[in-house]
C-alpha positions as CSV (number, residue, x, y, z in Angstrom):
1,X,-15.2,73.7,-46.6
2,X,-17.2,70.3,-46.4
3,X,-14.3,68.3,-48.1
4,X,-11.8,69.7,-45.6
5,X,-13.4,68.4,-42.6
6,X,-14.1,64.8,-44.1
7,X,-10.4,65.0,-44.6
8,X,-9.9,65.9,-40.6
9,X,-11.6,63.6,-39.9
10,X,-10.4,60.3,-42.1
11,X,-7.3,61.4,-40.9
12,X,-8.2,61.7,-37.5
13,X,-9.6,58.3,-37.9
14,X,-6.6,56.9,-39.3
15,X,-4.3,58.3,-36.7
16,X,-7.0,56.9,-34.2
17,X,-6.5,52.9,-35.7
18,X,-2.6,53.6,-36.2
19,X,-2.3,54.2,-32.4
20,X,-4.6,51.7,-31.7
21,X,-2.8,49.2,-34.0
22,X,0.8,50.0,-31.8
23,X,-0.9,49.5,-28.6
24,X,-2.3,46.3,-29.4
25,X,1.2,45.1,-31.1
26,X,2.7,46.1,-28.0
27,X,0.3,44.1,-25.9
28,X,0.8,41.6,-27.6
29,X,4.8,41.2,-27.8
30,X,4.3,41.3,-23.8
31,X,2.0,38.6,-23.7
32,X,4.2,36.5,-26.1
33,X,7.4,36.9,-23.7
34,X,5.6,36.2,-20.6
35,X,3.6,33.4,-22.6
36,X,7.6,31.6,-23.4
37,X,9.0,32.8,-19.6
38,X,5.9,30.7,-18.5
39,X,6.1,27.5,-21.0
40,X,10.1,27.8,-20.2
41,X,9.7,27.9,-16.1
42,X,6.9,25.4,-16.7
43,X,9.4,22.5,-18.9
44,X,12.5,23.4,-15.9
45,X,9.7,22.6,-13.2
46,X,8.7,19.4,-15.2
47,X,12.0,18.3,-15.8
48,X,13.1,18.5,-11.7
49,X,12.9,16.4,-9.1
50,X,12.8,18.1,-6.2
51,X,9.3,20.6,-7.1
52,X,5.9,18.7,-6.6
53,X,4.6,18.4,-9.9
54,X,0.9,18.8,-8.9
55,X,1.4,22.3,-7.8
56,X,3.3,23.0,-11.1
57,X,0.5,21.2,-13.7
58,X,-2.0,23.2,-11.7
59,X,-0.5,26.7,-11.3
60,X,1.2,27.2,-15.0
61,X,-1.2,25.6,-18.1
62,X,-4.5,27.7,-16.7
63,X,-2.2,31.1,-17.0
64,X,-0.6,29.8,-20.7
65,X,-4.2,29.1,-21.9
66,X,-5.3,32.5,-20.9
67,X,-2.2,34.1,-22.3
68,X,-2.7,32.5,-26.1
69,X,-6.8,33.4,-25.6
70,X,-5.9,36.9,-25.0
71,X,-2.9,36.6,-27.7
72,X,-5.5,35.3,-30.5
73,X,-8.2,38.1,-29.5
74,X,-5.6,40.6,-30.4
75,X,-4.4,38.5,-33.7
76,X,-8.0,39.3,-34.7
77,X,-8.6,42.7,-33.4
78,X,-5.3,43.5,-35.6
79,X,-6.5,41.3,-38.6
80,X,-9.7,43.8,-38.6
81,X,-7.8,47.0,-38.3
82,X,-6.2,45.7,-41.3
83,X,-9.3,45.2,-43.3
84,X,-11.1,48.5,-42.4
């Protein structure tokens, strides 16, 4: 009887870090394409004439900082769901 609920719950557990491992893979593919929609918007606004620049070099790096912080934290969220 003990051995069958340790079982439960390892694979409870596991089922718990496989669903956790999707979600954050997931997050993470969406973060990547709106992290290369943003670098690509940011090299077309560069690259015209006609857009103020300052607006552009204010609005855009902030956000594609922010996305590779959050892309990195997941990285490393993923790397320890690995290892455990």
């Amino acid at each position: 009887m003990i051995f069958g609920f340790f079982g439960k719950k390892r694979e409870q557990q596991r089922e718990e870090r496989e669903r956790l491992r999707q979600e954050l893979t997931v997050e993470k593919e969406a973060l990547s394409i709106e992290l290369e929609l943003l670098e690509k918007k940011l090299n077309f606004e560069l690259e015209s004439k006609e857009n103020d620049r300052t607006t552009t070099l204010s609005r855009y790096p902030r956000r594609i900082v922010e996305l590779r912080i959050q892309i990195d934290r997941i990285e490393r969220k993923l790397k320890s769901l690995d290892e455990s």
